[in-house]
Backbone as JSON, one array per atom type, in Angstrom:
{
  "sequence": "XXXXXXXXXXXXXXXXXXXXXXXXXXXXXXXXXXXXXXXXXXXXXXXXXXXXXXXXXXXXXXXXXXXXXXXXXXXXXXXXXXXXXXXXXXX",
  "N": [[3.76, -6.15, 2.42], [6.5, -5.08, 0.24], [10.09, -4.4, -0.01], [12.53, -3.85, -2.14], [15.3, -3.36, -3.74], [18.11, -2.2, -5.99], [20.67, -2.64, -8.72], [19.28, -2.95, -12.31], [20.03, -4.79, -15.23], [19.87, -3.01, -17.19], [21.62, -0.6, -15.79], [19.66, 1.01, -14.28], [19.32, 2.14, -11.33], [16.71, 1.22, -8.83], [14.38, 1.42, -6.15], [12.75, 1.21, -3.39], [9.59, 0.43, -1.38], [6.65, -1.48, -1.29], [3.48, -1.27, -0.73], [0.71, -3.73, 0.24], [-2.68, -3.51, 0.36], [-5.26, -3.69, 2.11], [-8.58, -3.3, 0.46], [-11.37, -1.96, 0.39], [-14.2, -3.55, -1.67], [-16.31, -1.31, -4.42], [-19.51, -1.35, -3.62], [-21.26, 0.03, -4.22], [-23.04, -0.23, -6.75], [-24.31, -2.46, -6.29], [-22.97, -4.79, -6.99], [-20.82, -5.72, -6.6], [-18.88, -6.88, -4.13], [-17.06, -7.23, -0.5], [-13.83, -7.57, -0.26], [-10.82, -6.17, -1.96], [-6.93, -6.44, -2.75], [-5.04, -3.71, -2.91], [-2.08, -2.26, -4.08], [0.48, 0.2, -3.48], [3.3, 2.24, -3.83], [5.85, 3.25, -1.05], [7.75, 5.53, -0.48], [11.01, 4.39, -0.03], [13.58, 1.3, 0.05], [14.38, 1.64, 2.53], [12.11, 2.19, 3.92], [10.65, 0.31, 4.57], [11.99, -1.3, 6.74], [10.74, -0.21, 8.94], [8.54, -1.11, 9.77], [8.98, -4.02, 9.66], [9.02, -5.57, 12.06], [6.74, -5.87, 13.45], [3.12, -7.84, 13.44], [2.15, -9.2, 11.13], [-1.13, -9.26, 9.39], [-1.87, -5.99, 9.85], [-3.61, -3.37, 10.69], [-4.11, 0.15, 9.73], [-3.66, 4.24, 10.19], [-3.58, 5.79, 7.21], [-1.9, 8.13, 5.41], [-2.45, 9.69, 2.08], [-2.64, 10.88, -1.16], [-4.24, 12.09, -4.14], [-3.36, 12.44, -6.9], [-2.52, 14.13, -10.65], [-2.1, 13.94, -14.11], [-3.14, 15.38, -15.87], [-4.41, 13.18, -17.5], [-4.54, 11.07, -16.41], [-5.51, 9.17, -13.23], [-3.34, 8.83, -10.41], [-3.47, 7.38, -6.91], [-1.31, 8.57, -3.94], [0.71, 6.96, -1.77], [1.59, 8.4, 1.48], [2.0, 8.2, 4.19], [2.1, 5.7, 6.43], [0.65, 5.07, 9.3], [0.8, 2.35, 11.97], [-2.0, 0.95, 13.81], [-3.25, -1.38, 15.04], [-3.44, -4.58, 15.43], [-4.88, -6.84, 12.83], [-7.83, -8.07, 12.73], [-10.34, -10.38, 12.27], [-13.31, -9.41, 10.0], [-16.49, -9.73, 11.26], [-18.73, -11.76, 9.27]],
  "CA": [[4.77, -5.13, 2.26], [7.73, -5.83, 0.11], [11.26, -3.73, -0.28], [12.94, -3.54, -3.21], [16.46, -2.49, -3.71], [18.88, -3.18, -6.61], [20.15, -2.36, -10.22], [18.82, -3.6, -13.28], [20.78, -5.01, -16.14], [20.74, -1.88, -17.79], [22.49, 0.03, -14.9], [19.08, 1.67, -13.82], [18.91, 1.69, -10.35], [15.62, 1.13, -8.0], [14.94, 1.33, -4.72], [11.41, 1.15, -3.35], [9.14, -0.04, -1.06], [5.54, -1.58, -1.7], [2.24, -1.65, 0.43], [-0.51, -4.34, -0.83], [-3.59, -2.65, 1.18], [-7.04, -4.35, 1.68], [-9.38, -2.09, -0.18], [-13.31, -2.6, -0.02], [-15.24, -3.14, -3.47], [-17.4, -0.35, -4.78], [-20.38, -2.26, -3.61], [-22.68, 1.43, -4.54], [-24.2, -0.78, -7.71], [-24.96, -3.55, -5.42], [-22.47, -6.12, -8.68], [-19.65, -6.41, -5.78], [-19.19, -7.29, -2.0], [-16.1, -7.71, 0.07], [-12.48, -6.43, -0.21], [-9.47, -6.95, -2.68], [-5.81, -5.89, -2.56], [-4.45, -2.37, -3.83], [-0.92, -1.84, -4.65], [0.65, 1.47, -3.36], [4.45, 2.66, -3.29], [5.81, 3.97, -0.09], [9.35, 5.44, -0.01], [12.23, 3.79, -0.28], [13.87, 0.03, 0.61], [14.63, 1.35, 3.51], [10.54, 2.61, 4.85], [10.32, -1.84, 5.36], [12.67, -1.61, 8.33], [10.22, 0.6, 10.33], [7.35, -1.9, 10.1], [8.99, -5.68, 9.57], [9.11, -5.87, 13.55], [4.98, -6.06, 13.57], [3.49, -8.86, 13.51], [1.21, -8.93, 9.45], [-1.63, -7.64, 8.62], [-1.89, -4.8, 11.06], [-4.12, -1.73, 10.51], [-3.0, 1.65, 10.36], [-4.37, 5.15, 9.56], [-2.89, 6.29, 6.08], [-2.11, 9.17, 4.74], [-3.06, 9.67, 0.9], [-3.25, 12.36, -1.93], [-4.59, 11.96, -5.59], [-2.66, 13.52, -8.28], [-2.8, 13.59, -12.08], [-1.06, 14.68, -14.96], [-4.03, 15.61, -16.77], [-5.04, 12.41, -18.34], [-4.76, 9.91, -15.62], [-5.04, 9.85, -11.97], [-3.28, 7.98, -9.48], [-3.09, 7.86, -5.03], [0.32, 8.07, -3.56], [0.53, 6.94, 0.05], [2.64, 9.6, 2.01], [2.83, 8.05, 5.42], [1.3, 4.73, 7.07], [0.83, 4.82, 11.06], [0.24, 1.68, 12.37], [-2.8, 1.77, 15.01], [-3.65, -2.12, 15.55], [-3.9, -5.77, 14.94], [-5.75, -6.62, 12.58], [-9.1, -8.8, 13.04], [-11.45, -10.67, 11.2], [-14.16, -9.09, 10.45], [-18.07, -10.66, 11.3], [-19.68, -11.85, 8.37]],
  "C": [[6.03, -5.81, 1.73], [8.8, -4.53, -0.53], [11.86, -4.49, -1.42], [13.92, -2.82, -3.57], [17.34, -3.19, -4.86], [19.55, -2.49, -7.73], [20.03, -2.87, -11.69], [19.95, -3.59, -13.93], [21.24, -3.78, -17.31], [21.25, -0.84, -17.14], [21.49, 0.95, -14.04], [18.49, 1.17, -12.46], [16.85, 1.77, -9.82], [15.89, 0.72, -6.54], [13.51, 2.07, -4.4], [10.64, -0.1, -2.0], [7.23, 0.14, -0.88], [4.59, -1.98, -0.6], [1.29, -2.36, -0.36], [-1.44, -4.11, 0.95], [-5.04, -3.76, 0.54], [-7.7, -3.29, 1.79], [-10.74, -2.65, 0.12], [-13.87, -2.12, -1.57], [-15.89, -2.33, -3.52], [-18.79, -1.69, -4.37], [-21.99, -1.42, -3.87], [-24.14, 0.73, -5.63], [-24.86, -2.03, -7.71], [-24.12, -5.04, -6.68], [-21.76, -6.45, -7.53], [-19.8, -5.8, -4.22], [-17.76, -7.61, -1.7], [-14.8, -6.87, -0.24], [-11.56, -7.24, -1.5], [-8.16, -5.92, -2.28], [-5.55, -4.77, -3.26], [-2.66, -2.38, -3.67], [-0.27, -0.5, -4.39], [2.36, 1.43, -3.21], [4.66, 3.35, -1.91], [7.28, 3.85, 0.17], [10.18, 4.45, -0.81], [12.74, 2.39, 0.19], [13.73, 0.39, 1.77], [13.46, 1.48, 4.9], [10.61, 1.39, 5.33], [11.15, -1.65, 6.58], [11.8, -1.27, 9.34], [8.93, -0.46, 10.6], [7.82, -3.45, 10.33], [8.88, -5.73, 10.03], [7.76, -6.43, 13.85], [4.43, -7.09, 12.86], [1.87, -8.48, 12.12], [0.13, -9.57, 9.51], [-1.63, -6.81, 10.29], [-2.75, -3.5, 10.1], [-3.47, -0.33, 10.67], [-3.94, 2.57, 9.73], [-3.25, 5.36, 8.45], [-2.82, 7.84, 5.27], [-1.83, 9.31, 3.03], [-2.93, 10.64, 0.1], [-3.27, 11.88, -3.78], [-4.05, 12.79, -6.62], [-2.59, 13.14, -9.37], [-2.16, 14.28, -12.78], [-2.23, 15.18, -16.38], [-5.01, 14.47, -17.64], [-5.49, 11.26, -17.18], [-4.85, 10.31, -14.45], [-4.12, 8.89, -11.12], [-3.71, 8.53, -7.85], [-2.11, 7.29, -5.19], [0.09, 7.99, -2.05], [1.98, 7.55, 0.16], [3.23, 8.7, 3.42], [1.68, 6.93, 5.89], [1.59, 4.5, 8.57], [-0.17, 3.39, 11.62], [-0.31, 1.97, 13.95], [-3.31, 0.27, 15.67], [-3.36, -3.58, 14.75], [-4.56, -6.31, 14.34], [-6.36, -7.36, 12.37], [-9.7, -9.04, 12.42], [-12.63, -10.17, 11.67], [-15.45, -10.17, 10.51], [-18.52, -10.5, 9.77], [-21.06, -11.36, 8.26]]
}
């Protein structure tokens, strides 16, 4: 998780904060196994205050919604509730 507050050289502010989420691989066509990182916005600089306290990675349930502009799609994460510690899993 990293916050993001500031404004650029050409006067355009930002102000943002980022979730890197362990995803699991499509593993449906049996090519890939295991997890990689996803990339999600969430809010504003100031969402990082409510989590830095916890101690990283930590699990949480997420809330999600897919939207598109006709050509593309993205997910926007709405709201992340942390629910645990989070554990390696068994090989």
């Amino acid at each position: 998780m990293k916050a993001s507050k500031g404004t650029l050289e050409n006067g355009t502010a930002y102000d943002s904060t980022k979730v890197y989420a362990l995803i699991d691989l499509d593993a449906s066509k049996g090519t890939a196994k295991g997890m990689s990182t996803s990339e999600f916005n969430l809010g504003t600089a100031a969402e990082f205050d409510a989590y830095k306290h916890l101690p990283f990675p930590f699990e949480a349930d997420v809330e999600m919604e897919m939207i598109t502009n006709g050509k593309t799609m993205k997910t926007v994460m709405h709201k992340l509730t942390p629910v645990a510690r989070a554990t390696a899993k068994a090989a």
